[in-house]
N, C-alpha and C positions, 0 to 999 in steps of 0.2 A: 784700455789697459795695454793692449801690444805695439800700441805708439810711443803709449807713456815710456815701457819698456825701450824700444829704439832709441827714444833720446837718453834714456839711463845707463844703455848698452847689458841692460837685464837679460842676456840670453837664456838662463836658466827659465826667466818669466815666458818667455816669447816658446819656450820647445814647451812647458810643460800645456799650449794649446792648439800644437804645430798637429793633434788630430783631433782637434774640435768641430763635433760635428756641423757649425754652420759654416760654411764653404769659403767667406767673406772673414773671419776670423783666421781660416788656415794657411788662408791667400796672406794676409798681413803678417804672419806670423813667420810663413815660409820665407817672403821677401825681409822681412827683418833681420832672419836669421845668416841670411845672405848677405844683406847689407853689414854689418858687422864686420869687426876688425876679428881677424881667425878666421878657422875653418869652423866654422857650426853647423853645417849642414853637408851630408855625406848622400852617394847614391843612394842609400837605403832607404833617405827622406824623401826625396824627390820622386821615384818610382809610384809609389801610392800617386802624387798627382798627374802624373801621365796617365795613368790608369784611370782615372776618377770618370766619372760619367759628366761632370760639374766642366761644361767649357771652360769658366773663368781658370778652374784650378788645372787645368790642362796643360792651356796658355800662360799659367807662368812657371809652373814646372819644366814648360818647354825652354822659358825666357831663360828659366835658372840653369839647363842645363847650357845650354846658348854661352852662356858663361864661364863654364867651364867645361872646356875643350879635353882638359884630362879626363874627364867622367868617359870623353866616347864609346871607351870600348868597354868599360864593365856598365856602361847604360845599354851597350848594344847587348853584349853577354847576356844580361841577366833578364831582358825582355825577348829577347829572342827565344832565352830556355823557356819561358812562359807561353809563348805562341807555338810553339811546339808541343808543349804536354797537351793531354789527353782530356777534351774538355772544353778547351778554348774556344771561346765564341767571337769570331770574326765581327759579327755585330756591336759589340761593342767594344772595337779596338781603334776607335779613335785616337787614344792618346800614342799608340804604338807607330799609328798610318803617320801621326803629324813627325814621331823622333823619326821615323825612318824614310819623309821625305827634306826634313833638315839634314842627316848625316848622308841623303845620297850621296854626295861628291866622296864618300869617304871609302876607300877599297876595302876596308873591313864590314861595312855595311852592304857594299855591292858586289863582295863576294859570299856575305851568308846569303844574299837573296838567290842569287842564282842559282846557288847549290841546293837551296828547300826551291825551288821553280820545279826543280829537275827531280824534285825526289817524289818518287811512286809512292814512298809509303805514308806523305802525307797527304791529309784528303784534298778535294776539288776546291771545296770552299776557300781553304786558307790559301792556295797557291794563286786561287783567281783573285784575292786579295790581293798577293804580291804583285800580280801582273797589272795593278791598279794602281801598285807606286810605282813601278816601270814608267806606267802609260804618263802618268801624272807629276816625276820627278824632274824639277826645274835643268836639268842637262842640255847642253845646246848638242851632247853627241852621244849616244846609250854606250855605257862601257863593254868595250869585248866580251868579257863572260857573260855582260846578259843579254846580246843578240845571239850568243851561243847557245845560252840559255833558250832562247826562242825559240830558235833552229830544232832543240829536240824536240817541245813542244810541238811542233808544227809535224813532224817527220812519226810520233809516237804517241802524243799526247794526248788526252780525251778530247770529244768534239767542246766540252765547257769550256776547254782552254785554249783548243785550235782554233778558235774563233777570233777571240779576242787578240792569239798571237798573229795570226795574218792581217787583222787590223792594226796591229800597234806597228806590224813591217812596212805596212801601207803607209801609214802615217809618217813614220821616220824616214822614208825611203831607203831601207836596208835592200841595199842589192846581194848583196853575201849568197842568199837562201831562193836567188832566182830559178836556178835547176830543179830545185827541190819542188817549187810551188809549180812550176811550166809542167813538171813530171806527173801532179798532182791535177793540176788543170784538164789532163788528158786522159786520167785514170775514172773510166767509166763505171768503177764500184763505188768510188767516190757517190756521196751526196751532192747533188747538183750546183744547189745551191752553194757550197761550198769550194765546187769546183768554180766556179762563174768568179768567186771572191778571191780564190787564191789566182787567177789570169790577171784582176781586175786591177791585185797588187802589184804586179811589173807590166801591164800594158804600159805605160810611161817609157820603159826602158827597153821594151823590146823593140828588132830593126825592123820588123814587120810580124804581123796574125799572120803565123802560121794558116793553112788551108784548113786544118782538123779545125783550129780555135775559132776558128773565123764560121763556120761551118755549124760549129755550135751555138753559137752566139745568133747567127743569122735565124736557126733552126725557133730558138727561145723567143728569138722577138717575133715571127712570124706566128709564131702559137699565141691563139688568143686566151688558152685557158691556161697559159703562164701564171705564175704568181707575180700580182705589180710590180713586188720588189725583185725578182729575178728580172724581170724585164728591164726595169730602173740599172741591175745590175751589168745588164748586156749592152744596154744602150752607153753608160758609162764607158765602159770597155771600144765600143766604137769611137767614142771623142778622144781617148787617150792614148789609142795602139797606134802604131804609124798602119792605113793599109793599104793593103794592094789593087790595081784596078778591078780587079775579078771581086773583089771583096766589095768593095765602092760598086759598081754596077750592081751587084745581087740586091746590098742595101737598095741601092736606086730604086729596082724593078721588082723587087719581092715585099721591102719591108714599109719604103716611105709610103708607097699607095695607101698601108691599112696603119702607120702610127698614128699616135694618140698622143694627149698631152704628158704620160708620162714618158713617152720616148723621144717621142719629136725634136723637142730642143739638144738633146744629147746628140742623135742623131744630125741634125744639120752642121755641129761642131765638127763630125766627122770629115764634112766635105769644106769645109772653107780650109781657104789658101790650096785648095786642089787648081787645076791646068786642063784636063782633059776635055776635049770639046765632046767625047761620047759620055762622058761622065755627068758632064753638067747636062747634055740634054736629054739622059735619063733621070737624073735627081728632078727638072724642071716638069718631064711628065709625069715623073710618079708624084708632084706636089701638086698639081690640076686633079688630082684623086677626089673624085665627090665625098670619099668619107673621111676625107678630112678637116677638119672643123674649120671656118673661114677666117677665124678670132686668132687662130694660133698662127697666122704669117701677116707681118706685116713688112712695110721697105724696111722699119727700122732690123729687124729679124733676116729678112733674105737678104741686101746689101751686100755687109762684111760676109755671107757665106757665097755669095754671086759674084765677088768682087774682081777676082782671081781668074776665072773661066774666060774664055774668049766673046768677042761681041755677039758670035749669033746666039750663045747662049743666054746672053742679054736680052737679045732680042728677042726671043722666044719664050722669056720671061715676064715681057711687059705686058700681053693680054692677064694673065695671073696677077699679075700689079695691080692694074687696072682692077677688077674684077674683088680683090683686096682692099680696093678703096670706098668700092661702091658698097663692099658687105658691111665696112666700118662704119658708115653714115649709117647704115641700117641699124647697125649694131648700140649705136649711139641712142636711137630711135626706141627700140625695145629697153635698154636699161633705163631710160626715162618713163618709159610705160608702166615697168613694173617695181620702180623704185620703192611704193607705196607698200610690199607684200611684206615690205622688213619688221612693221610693225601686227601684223599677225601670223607670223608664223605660227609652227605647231612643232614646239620643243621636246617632245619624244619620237615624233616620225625623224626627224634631224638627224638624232643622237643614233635612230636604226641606220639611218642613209650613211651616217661618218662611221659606225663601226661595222660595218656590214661590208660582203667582199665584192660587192660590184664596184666601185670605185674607191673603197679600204681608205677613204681618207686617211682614217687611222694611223696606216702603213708611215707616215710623214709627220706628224703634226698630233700634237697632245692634247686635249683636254683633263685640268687637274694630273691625276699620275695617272692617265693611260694614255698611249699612244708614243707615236715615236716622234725621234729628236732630227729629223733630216731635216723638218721644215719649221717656219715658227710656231712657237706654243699657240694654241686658238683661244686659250683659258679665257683670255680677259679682253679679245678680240674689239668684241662692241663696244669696250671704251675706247680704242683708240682708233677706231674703223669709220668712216661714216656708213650709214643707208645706201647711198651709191658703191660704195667700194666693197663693200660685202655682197651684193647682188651680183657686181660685176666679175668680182674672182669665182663666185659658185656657177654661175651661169660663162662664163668665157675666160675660164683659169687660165 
């Protein structure tokens, strides 16, 4: 009937099912109505399917407003006073998230956002919402007012939202807010973890780790009852800050002897393209370290971070070479040995070991919806994995 309508040019036919409850009826109806010679369809109609729970009718209430460019600012208006009142459930504001990562480019959308970013008297929910079209808006450059926006966040804001905003500075590389975070870095009532995170955001850009920063950082990786992820975080922070030789030697001689594979590889970042002959022949003894795992250095691994150093450093590296070559035969040896355990495992001890905090798989990697996004999902691992390469990443990650 609301075909028939379109080729009739029936608009009265086509509005009087424009809210019929089947989703697929309202969809034809809506695009009819638009399609049509005239205005027949006003922001008033269109709003209901932004709003709708029903994707289809989302996506073309999105389309319809797509099309008319005049709607933006009373489609912004009048959904914006709606995510404002008293009530709104963030949960279901899909159609809202989709208008207002289409009109980002528009200053009347990226200045309401900024100004509810900033404003206290809305709650945590909806503003951590905003900071999700922030993080998620097609922009190749975040508009002035909402890295300003950030900035208070970050300087006032609750930890729900201080979070996310020194990620989103991380990620965009705003330098603007470097004093604020280095001030914060250093401020020992701070949460640690947070402090570790707001250094981690201008290590890039700083001329050198400071003594204090370097200091704590060293302090965090040398702690074994660190949390992985704070270590992960410190370790980061060494591959991305320029540093100094005092800082490189302590790494050398305090932290390489006892890392692990969550630090290790950050950590060796640190020192490639270094120069120093003391430098390299303390990173060289603290890698001869018995507790450190044999699996985790190979030439392809020390090379590029050896490469730079002078020859005796070289030199003083090829017994460890050697000695790396022999462990990999070995290593070669054992995962063919126990290649065969893939097929009897014991799928709840597993599941204790991966969420459990001795080695917190968890901390990186998801199973289904738990766990984190640093690493790849394991969901569906054994399909794409063989026997060997599962045995081989748990036992010689």
């Amino acid at each position: 009937i609301v075909y028939a309508a379109i080729q009739l040019k029936m608009d009265k036919v086509a509005r009087l099912v424009l809210n019929h409850t089947h989703p697929s009826v309202r969809r034809a109806a809506a695009i009819s109505l638009d399609q049509m010679e005239g205005d027949h369809l006003t922001v008033d109609d269109v709003l209901p399917l932004l709003a709708s729970e029903d994707e289809s009718l989302r996506e073309t209430g999105l389309w319809i407003a797509s099309r008319h460019t005049d709607w933006s600012e009373a489609l912004l208006a009048q959904m914006m006073g709606r995510f404002t009142q008293d009530g709104f459930a963030v949960e279901a504001a899909d159609g809202l998230r989709e208008i207002l990562l289409a009109y980002s480019g528009s200053a009347e959308a990226q200045s309401q956002i900024a100004a509810l970013l900033v404003d206290g008297a809305l709650d945590v929910p909806r503003r951590g919402f905003l900071l999700d079209i922030v993080e998620k808006a097609p922009l190749d450059k975040l508009p002035d007012a909402w890295a300003a926006a950030l900035g208070t966040l970050l300087a006032e804001g609750p930890d729900a939202l201080r979070w996310p905003a020194v990620a989103l500075v991380q990620s965009r590389g705003l330098a603007q807010h470097d004093a604020l975070l280095m001030q914060q870095a250093a401020d020992g009532n701070l949460d640690l973890a947070y402090r570790l995170q707001a250094l981690a955001a201008i290590a890039s850009r700083l001329e050198v780790l400071d003594d204090a920063s370097a200091a704590l950082v060293v302090e965090v990786l040398k702690n074994k009852d660190s949390a992985p992820a704070l270590r992960q975080t410190a370790g980061r922070i060494c591959a991305a800050a320029p540093l100094s030789e005092t800082t490189l030697l302590a790494l050398a001689n305090e932290v390489i002897p006892q890392a692990d594979v969550l630090t290790l590889p950050a950590l060796l970042r640190a020192f490639a393209g270094k120069e120093s002959e003391g430098v390299g022949q303390a990173l060289v003894a603290g890698l001869k370290s018995p507790a450190i795992p044999a699996h985790m250095l190979s030439p392809t691994t020390l090379d590029p971070v050896l490469a730079g150093f002078p020859d005796g450093v070289k030199t003083a590296a090829e017994p460890l070479m050697a000695q790396q070559k022999a462990e990999e035969e070995a290593r070669v040896a054992k995962l063919l040995e126990l290649e065969p355990v893939v097929t009897s495992g014991d799928v709840g001890r597993g599941r204790r070991i991966f969420f459990g905090d001795k080695v917190a798989c968890y901390t990186c990697h998801a199973i289904g919806d738990e766990g984190g996004n640093l690493g790849p999902d394991l969901t569906t691992v054994g399909l794409i994995r063989s026997g060997h390469d599962l045995v081989e990443s748990v036992l010689f990650p």
